[in-house]
VEXNUKOL-152929 format. One line per 3 residues: number of its first residue (from 0); their letters; for each residue x, y, z of C-alpha. Coordinates in pm, 1 decimal, decimal comma, always signed. Example, Ala and Ser with C-alpha at 12.3 -4.5 7.8 and 13.67 -1.06 7.14 Angstrom:
BEGIN
0 = AS = +1230,0/-450,0/+780,0  +1367,0/-106,0/+714,0
END
This chain:
BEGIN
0 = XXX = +3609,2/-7189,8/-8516,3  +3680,0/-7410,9/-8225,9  +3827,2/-7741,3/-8264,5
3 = XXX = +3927,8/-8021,5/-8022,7  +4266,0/-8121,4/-7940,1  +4273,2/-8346,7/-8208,0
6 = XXX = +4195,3/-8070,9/-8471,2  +4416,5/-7868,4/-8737,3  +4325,4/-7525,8/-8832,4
9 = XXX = +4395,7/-7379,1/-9132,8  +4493,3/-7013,8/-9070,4  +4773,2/-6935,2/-9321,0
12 = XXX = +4934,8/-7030,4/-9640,8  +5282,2/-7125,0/-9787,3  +5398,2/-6942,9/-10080,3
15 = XXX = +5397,4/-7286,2/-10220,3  +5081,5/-7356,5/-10169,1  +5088,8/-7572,1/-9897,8
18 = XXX = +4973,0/-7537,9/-9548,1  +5038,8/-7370,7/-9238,0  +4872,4/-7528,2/-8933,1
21 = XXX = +4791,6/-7453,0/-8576,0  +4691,7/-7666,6/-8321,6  +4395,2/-7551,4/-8159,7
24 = XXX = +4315,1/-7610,6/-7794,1  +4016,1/-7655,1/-7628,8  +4171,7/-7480,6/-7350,4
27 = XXX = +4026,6/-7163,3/-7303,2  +4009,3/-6825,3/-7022,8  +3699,4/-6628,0/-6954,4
30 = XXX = +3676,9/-6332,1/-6762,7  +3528,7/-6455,3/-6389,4  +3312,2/-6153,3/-6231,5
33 = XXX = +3304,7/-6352,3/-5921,5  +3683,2/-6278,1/-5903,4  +3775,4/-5925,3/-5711,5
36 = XXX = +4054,5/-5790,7/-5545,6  +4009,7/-5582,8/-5220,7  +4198,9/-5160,9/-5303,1
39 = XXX = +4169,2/-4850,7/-5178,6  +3859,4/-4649,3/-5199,5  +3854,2/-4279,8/-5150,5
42 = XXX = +3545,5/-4091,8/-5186,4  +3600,5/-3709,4/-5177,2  +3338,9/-3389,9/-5181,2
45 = XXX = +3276,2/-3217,3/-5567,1  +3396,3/-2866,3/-5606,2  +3159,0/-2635,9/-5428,3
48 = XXX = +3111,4/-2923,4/-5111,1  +3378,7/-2915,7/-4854,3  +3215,3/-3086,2/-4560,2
51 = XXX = +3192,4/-2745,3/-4359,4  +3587,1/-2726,6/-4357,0  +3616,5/-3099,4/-4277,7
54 = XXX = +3752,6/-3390,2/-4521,8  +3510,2/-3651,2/-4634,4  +3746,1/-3866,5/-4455,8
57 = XXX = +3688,6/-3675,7/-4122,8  +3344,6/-3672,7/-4129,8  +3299,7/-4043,3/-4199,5
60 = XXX = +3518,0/-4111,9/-3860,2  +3310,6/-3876,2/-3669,1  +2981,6/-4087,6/-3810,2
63 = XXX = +3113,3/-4415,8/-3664,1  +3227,1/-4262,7/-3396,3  +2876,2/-4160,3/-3316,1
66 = XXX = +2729,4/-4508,0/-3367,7  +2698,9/-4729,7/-3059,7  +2893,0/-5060,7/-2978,4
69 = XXX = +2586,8/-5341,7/-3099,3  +2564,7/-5142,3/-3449,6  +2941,4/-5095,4/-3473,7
72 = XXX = +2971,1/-5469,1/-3368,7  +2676,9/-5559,1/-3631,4  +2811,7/-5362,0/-3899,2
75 = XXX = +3146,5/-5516,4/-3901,1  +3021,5/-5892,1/-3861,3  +2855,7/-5850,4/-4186,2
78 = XXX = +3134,2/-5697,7/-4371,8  +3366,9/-5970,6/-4272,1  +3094,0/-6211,1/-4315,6
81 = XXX = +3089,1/-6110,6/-4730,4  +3429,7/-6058,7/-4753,4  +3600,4/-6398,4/-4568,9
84 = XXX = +3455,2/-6642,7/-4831,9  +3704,2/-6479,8/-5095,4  +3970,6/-6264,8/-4945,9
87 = XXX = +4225,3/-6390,7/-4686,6  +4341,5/-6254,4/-4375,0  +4103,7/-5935,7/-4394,9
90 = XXX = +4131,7/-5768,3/-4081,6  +4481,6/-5767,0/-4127,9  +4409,8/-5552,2/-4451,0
93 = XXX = +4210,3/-5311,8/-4276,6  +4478,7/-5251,9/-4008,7  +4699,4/-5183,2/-4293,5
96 = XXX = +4436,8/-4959,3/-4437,9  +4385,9/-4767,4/-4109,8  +4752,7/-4714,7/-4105,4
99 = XXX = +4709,8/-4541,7/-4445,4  +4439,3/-4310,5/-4289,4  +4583,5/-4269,8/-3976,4
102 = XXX = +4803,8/-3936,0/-4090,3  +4473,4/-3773,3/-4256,2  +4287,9/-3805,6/-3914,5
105 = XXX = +4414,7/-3513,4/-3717,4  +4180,9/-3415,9/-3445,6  +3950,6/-3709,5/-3447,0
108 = XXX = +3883,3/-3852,9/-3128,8  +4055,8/-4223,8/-3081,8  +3892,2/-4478,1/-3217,5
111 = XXX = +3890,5/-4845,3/-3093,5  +3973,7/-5119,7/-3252,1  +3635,7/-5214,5/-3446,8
114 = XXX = +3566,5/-4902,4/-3531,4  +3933,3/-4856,0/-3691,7  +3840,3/-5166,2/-3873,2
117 = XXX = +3482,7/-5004,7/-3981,7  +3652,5/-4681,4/-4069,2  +3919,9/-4880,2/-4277,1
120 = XXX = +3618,5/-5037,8/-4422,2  +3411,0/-4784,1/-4547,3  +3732,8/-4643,0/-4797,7
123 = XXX = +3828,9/-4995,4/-4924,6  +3633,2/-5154,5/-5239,0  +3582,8/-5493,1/-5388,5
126 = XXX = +3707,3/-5459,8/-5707,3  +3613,5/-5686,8/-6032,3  +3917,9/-5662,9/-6185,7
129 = XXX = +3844,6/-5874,9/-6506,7  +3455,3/-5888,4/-6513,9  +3477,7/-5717,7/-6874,1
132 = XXX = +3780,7/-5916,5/-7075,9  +4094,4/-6133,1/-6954,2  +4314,6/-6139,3/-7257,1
135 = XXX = +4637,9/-6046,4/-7466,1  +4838,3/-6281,4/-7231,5  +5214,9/-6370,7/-7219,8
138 = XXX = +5385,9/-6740,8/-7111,3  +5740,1/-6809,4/-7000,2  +5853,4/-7099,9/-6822,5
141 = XXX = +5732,9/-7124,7/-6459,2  +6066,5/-7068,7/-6223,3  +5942,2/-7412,1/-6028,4
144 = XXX = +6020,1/-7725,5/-6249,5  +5984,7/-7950,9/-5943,1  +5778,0/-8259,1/-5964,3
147 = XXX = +5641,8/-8189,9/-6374,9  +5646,4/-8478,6/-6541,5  +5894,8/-8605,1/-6779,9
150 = XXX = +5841,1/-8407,7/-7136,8  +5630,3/-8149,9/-6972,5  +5671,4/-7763,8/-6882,8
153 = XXX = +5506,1/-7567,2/-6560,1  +5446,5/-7260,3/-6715,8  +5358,5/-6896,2/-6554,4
156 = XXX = +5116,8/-6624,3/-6761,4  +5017,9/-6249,1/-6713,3  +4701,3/-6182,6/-6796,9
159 = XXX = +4521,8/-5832,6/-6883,7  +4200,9/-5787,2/-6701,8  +3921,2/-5525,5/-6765,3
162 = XXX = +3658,2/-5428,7/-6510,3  +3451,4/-5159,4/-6367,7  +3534,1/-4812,1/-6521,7
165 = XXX = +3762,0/-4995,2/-6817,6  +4082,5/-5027,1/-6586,2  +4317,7/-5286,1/-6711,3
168 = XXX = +4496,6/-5486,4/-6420,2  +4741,0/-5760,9/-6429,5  +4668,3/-6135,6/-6358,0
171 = XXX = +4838,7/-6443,7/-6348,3  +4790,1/-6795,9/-6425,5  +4978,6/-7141,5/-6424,1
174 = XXX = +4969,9/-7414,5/-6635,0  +5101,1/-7723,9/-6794,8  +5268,1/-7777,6/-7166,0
177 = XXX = +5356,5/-8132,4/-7287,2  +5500,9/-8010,9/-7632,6  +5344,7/-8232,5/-7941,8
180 = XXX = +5063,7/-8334,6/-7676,2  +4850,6/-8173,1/-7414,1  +4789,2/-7851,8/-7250,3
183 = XXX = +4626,6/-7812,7/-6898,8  +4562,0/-7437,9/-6696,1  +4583,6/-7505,8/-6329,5
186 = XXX = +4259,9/-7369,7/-6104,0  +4304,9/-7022,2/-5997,3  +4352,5/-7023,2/-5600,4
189 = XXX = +4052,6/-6991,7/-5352,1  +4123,1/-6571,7/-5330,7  +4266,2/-6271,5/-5480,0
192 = XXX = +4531,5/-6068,3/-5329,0  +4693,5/-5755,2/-5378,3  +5038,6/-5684,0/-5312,7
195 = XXX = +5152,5/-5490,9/-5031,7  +5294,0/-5171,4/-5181,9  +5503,8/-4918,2/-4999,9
198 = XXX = +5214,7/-4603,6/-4979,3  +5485,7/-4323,1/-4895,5  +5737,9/-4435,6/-5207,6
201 = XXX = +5366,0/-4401,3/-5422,1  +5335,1/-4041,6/-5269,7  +5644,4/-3938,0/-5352,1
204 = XXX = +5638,0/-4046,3/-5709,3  +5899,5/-4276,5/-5728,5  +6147,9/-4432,4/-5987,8
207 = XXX = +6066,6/-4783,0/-5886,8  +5854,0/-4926,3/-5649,0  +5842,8/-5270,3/-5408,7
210 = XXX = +5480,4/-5477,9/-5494,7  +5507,5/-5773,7/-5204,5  +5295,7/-6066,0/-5342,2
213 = XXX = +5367,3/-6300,8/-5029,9  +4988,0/-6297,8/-4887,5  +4936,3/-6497,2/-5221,1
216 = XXX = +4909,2/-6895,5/-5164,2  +4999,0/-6950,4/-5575,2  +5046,2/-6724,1/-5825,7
219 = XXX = +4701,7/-6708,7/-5957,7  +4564,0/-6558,1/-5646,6  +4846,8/-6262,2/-5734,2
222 = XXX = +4638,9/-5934,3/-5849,4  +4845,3/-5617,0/-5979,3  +4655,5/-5263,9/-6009,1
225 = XXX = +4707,9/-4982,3/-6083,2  +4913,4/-4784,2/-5759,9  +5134,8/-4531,0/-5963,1
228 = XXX = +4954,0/-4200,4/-6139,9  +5111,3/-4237,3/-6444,0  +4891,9/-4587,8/-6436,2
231 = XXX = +4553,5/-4465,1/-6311,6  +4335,4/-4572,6/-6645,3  +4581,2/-4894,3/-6614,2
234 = XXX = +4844,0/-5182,3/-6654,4  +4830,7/-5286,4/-6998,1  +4973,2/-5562,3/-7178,2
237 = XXX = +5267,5/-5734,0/-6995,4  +5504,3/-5876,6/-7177,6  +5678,9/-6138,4/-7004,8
240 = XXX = +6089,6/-6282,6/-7047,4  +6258,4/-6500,2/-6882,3  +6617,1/-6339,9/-6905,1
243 = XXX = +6897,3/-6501,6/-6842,2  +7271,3/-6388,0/-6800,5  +7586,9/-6518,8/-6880,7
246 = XXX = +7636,1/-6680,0/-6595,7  +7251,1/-6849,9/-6586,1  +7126,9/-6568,4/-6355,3
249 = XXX = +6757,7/-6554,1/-6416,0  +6541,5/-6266,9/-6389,0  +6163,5/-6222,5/-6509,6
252 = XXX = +6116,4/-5906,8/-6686,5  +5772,2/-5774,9/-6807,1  +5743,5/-5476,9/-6991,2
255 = XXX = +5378,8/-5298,7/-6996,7  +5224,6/-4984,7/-7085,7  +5136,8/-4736,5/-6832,2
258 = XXX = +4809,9/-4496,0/-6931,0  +4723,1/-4228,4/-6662,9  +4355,8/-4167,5/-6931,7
261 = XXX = +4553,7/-3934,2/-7127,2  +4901,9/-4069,5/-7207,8  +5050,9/-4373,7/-7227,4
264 = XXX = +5443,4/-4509,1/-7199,0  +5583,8/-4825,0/-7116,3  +5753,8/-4943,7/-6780,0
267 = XXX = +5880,0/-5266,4/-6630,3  +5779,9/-5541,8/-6356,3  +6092,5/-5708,0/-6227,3
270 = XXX = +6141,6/-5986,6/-6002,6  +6287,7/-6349,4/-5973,3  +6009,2/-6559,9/-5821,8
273 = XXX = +5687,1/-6427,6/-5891,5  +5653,3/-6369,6/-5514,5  +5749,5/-6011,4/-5522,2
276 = XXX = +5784,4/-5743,1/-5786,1  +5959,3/-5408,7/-5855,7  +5751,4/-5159,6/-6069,7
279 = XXX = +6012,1/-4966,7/-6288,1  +5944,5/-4607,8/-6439,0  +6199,8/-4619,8/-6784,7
282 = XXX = +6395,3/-4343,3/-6882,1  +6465,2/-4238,1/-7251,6  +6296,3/-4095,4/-7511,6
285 = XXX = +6206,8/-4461,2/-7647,9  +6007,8/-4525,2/-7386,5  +5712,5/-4239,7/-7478,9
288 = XXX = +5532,5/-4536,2/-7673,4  +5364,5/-4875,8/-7617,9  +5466,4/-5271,9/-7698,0
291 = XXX = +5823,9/-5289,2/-7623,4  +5933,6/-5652,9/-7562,2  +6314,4/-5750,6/-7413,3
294 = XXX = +6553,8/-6012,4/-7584,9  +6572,7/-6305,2/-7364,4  +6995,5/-6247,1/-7307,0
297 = XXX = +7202,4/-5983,9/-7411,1  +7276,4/-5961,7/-7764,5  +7682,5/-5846,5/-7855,7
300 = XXX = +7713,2/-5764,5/-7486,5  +7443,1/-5516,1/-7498,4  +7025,8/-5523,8/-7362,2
303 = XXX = +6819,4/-5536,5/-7715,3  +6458,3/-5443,2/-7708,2  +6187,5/-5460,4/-7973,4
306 = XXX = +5937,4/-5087,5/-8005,8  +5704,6/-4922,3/-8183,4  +5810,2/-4548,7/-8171,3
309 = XXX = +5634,5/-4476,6/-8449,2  +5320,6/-4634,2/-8369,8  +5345,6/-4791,6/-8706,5
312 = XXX = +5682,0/-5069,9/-8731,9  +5873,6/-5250,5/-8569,6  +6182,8/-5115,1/-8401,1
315 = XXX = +6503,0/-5204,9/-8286,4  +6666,6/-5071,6/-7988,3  +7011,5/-5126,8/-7782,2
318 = XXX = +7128,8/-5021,5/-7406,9  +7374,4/-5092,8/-7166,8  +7121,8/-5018,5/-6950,0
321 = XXX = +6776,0/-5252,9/-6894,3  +6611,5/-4909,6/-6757,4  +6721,4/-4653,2/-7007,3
324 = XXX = +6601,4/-4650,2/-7362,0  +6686,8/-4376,7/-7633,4  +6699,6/-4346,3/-8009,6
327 = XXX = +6672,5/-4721,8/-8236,4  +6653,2/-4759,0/-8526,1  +6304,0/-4891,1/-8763,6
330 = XXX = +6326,0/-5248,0/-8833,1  +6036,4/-5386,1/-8988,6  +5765,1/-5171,5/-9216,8
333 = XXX = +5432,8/-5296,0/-9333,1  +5472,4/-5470,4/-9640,2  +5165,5/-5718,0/-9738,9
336 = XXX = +4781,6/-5625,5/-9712,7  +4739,3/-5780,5/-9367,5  +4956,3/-5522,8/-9220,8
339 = XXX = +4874,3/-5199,1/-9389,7  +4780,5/-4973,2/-9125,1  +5071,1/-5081,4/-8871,2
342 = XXX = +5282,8/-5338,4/-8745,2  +5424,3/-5443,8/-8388,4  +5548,4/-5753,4/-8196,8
345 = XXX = +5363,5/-5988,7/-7990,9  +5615,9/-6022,2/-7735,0  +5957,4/-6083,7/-7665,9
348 = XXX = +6194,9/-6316,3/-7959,8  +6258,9/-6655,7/-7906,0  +6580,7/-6788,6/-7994,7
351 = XXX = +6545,5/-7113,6/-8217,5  +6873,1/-7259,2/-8403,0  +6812,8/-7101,9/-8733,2
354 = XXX = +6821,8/-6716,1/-8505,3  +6529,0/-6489,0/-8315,7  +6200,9/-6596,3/-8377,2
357 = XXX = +5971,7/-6308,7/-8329,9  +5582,2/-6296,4/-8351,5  +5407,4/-5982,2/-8517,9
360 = XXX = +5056,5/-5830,9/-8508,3  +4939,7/-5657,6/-8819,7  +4636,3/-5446,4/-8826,0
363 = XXX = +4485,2/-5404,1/-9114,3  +4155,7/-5298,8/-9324,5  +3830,3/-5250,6/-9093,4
366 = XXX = +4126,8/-5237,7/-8820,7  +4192,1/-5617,9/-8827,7  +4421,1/-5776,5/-8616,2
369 = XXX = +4605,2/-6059,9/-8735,4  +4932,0/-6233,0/-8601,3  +5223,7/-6321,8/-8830,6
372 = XXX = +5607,0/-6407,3/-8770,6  +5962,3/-6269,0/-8896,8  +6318,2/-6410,6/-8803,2
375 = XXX = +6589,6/-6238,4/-8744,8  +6971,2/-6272,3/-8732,0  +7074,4/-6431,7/-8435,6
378 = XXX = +7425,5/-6236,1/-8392,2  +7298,2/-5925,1/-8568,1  +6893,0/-5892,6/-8498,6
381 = XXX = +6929,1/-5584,7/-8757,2  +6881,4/-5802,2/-9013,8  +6530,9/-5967,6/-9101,5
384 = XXX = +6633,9/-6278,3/-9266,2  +6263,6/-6402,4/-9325,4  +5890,2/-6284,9/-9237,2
387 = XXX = +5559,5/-6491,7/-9322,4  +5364,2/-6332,7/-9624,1  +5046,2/-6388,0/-9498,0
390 = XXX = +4944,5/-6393,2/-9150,7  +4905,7/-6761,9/-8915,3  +4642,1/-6638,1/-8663,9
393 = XXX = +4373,3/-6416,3/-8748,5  +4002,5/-6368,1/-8638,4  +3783,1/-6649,2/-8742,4
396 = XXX = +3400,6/-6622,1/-8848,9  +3252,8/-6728,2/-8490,3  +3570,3/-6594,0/-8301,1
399 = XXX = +3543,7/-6219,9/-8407,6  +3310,9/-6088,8/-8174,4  +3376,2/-5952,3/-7887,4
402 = XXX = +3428,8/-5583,5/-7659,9  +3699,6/-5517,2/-7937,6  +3570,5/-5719,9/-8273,8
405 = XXX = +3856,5/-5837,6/-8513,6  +4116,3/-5892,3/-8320,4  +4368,7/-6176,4/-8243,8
408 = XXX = +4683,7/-6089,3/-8013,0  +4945,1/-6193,4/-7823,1  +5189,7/-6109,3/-7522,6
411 = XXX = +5441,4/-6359,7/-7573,4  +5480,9/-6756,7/-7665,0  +5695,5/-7012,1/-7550,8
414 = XXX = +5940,2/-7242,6/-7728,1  +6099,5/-7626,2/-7646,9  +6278,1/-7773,1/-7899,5
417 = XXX = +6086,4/-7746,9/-8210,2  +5753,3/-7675,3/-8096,0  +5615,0/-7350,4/-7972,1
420 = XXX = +5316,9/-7244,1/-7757,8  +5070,7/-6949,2/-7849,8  +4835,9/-6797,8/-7600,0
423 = XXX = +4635,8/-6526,6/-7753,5  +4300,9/-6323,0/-7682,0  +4057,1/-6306,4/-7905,3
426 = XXX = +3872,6/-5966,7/-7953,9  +3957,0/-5808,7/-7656,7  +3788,5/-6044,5/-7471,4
429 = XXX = +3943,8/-6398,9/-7381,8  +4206,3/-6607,8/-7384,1  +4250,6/-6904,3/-7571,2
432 = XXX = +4603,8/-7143,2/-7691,3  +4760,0/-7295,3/-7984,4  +5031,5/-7438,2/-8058,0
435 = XXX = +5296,8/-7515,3/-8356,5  +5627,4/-7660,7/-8504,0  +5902,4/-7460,5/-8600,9
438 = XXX = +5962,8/-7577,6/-8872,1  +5617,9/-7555,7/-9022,7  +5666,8/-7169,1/-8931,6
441 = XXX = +5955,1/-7122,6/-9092,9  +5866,5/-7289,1/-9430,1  +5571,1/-6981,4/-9428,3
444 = XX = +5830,8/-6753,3/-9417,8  +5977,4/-6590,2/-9773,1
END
């Protein structure tokens, strides 16, 4: 059911009988096709086909090195021709590409300048990174304030793309919030672009990993893929914090699930301005399962993070170390009909006056998703001081289809004052935004 930004939506009820409502924007993200980030290709030879003893990568570079200058020179007009309208700067990604091949090319003659650019060429790809879905997004507050109106918020969201071969990828977006008012998603920026990743840390497997995003005008033109192996089906499902220190140090953490096709585990994006990121393997034997979501500040001196080690609740989780997760201890079971098959969170808490605010998915029967709320103790997030009996968000008749049908779910919202901002996607499929009060949350709760 789609209403305008005058409408209330009925999506929940009070034990008392009266209602719970959303706000319902018109607001709304649909996968683009037209939007593709430039990657590495790298054909190979099946098992039985070895090129006569030569990589696939060698024989390519001996084919252009057979072609003459005018089709060499043809060839490569073309190719920048189709891919200048929508990437930026791309001959500087094929030196960067060549540089990658360089190593592998041992024995091949020199090749000039175009046809490094040709070679570099032939193993790169367009990629379509969200031509099947852009959903289960997450929102914090955008690190530049500057020149937002009075009453408003710039806010920053991840985004999970699907496209060719179902491989999730990461995406961004900006916006603008006026709480009790409007809510308006900037245009994305004229290209994609990847970041810049360190090849030989990749190689080797490492611990963490440097993504440079500076080639990227705004955030929205900010693409993250999968580089690691224990990511090579995809980055799933960031959840986004704003953390702050004691001292009003801010960092953005986003915690996401890693699956290589077989297994999947969660890791960590970290950075301060959106403009570069580290990519953070976790240690601990928490980390061996999806949807954990950081506290927004320490809690007793201590890192607190929400999990699902079970794959069923909700679980609580303490380290002195952001990186290193063990052990935790269960902290919310299924309980009402909405949630009888399994529980999680939908993001990081939010800390409100009356103590942590956190958002919950349920699934239930015919593997329904639906989105409900619990609060916790604010000095001692052990104890669940209130959760909503029935969910607040859950599929509507004309908003259940989609690539995954039944399904509403979140990343993470926002809160200002008493009013709080939910982006969700809807069957696996798009994006779309409501909003609420506080205090018409909590009276749901029993």
């Amino acid at each position: 059911m789609r209403l305008t930004d005058l409408g209330w939506l009925l999506m929940g009820w009070r034990p008392s009988g009266d209602l719970v409502l959303l706000h319902h924007h018109d607001a709304m993200l649909k996968p683009d096709p037209s939007r593709t980030v430039v990657r590495p290709f790298a054909p190979g030879y099946p098992a039985g086909h070895d090129g006569e003893g030569r990589s696939r990568l060698r024989v390519i570079a001996e084919r252009i090195i057979g072609y003459d200058d005018a089709q060499v020179a043809a060839t490569l007009r073309s190719v920048l021709a189709s891919m200048d309208g929508r990437h930026r700067d791309v001959k500087a990604t094929f030196r960067r590409r060549f540089a990658e091949l360089l190593p592998m090319l041992n024995g091949v003659s020199p090749l000039d300048e175009s046809r490094q650019h040709l070679l570099a060429a032939s193993f790169t790809e367009e990629y379509a990174f969200e031509a099947a879905a852009l959903f289960n997004p997450s929102a914090v507050l955008h690190p530049d304030q500057a020149g937002v109106p009075d009453g408003s918020l710039r806010f920053v969201m991840s985004l999970r793309g699907i496209g060719e071969g179902h491989v999730s990828s990461v995406s961004f977006r900006t916006g603008l919030w006026t709480p009790g008012s409007g809510l308006e998603i900037d245009p994305v920026g004229r290209t994609t672009q990847p970041p810049i990743v360190d090849n030989e840390a990749v190689r080797a497997g490492p611990a963490r990993l440097e993504l440079h995003c500076g080639g990227s005008h705004v955030v929205s033109e900010t693409v993250l893929f999968p580089v690691l192996p224990s990511q090579r089906q995809g980055i799933e499902d960031v959840r986004l914090v704003r953390f702050v220190e004691a001292d009003g140090e801010v960092t953005y953490y986003g915690t996401y699930t890693a699956f290589d096709g077989m297994t999947a585990r969660s890791e960590m994006l970290v950075g301060t301005d959106f403009r570069s990121w580290e990519m953070r393997q976790l240690a601990g034997d928490a980390t061996a399962a999806k949807g954990m979501a950081l506290f927004p500040r320490r809690v007793g001196g201590r890192y607190a993070m929400l999990g699902r080690q079970d794959s069923e609740s909700i679980w609580l989780l303490f380290s002195d170390d952001p990186f290193t997760w063990n052990g935790g201890a269960k902290l919310i079971e299924p309980r009402y009909p909405w949630e009888t098959v399994q529980m999680g969170n939908c993001g990081s808490p939010l800390e409100i006056e009356e103590g942590w605010l956190v958002f919950t998915h349920g699934v239930g029967p015919v593997r329904n998703y639906a989105v409900g709320a619990c609060l916790l103790d604010r000095d001692d997030p052990s104890r669940v001081l209130a959760r909503t009996p029935e969910p607040i968000l859950q599929p509507s008749p004309d908003e259940r289809d989609g690539f995954v049908p039944n399904v509403v779910y979140s990343c993470g919202s926002m809160v200002h004052g008493r009013e709080l901002l939910i982006p969700y996607g809807v069957a696996d499929s798009f994006t779309a935004f409501a909003t609420a009060r506080v205090d018409d949350l909590l009276a749901a709760m029993q």
